[in-house]
Every structure is written in structure tokens, then in C-alpha cells.
N, C-alpha and C positions, 0 to 999 in steps of 0.2 A: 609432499608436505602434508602430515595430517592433521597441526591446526594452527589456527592461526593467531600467531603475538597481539594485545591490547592495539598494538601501537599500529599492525597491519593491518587488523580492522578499522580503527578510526581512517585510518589512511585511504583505505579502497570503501567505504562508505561515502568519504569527501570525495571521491573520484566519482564514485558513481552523482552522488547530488548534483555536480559540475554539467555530468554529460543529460541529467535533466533540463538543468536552467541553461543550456547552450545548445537543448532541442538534439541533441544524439539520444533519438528514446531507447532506439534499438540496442542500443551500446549499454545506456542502464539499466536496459533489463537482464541484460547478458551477464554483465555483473553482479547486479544483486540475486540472479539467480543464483550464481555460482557462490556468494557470501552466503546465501537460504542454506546450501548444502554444510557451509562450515558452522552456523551461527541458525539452528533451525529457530530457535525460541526468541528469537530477537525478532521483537513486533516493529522495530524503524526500518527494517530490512525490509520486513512484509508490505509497510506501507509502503515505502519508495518503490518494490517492486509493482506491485499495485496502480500506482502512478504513472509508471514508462511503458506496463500495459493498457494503461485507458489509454493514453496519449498515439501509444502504436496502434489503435482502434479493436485491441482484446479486450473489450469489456467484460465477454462472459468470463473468460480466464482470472479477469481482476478481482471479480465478482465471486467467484470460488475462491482466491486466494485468500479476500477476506469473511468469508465462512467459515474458515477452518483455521486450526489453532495456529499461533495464540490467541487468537478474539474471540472464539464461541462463547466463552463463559462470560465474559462480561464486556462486548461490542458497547453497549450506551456510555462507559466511563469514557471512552477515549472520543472526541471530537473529528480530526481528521481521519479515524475511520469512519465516521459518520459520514461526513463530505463524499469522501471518495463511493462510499457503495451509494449514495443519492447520487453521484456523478453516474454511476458503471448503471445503475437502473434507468438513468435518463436516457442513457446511450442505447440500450435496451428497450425504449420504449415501455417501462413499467413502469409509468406516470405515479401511479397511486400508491405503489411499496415503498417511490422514490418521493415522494408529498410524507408519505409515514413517518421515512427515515430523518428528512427534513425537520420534521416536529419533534423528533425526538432530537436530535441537534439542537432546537431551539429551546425548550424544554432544560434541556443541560447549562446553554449560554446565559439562560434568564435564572439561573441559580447565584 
């Protein structure tokens, strides 16, 4: 297969969201890993994968996946990436990057 139909993205994105909210972290990062290599510029990818990394306790991992593109240019417009890299720094113990990231979240919400 080298790419994949509208209709099999939407499909294996819901699958993976499922094995989030039914606590299979492992299962959705597997997945969204494998959707990252079909769908690299798709930032909901990024974030869910992100997510089933904090949760598997890869912070730093999470934490570089959101580093790097699609977010470098503009990380402050989107909210749930904010969350998350304030979540992967608390887990981290970098209280104060993750108090930064915090404010700029809040910053954005008080608009």
C-alpha cells in the first residue's frame, strides 16, 4: 500500500482515538506512528501520537515530536499543543519551561 484513501485515514485516526480513551496507549502510538509515516504533515496525527507517548511515560519523545514539524513555526496558535508540551515538561520536571508554556496557553484562551 503506498497511500492511503480519505476514507482509510479518517478510519484508522478513529481507531487510534478509541485505543486512547480505552487506555491501549501502546496500541495508539503504534498506530499513529505508522499513520506519521503515511500522513507526515498531518499535525492531529502528531498530537494524538504525542499523547499515547506521555501516557506510555515517553515524555521526552513527546516532547521532541512536538518540536518538530508541523509545529516549529507557529506552536502558540494551536492550544492542545500547548497542553501537551506543559504536560511532557511537568513529567520532566522542567517546572518553569512548563509555568512558560502554561502562560502562553492562557494568554491565547484570554483572547
Amino acid at each position: 500500500m503506498e497511500e492511503l484513501e480519505e476514507t482509510q485515514a479518517i478510519s484508522l485516526k478513529v481507531l487510534g482515538f478509541l485505543y486512547l480513551r480505552l487506555g491501549f496507549f501502546d496500541r495508539a502510538a503504534r498506530l499513529f506512528r505508522a499513520l506519521r509515516s503515511f500522513l507526515p504533515e498531518d499535525a492531529g496525527i502528531h498530537l494524538s501520537l504525542s499523547a499515547a507517548l506521555l501516557e506510555n511515560g515517553e515524555a521526552e519523545e513527546a516532547l521532541a515530536l512536538l518540536d518538530a514539524p508541523p509545529f516549529v513555526p507557529s506552536p502558540a496558535t494551536n492550544p492542545v499543543l500547548l497542553l501537551l508540551k506543559a504536560r511532557a515538561l511537568w513529567r520532566l520536571r522542567r517546572n518553569e519551561e512548563a509555568c512558560t508554556v502554561m502562560d502562553a496557553y492562557l494568554a491565547g484562551a484570554a483572547r
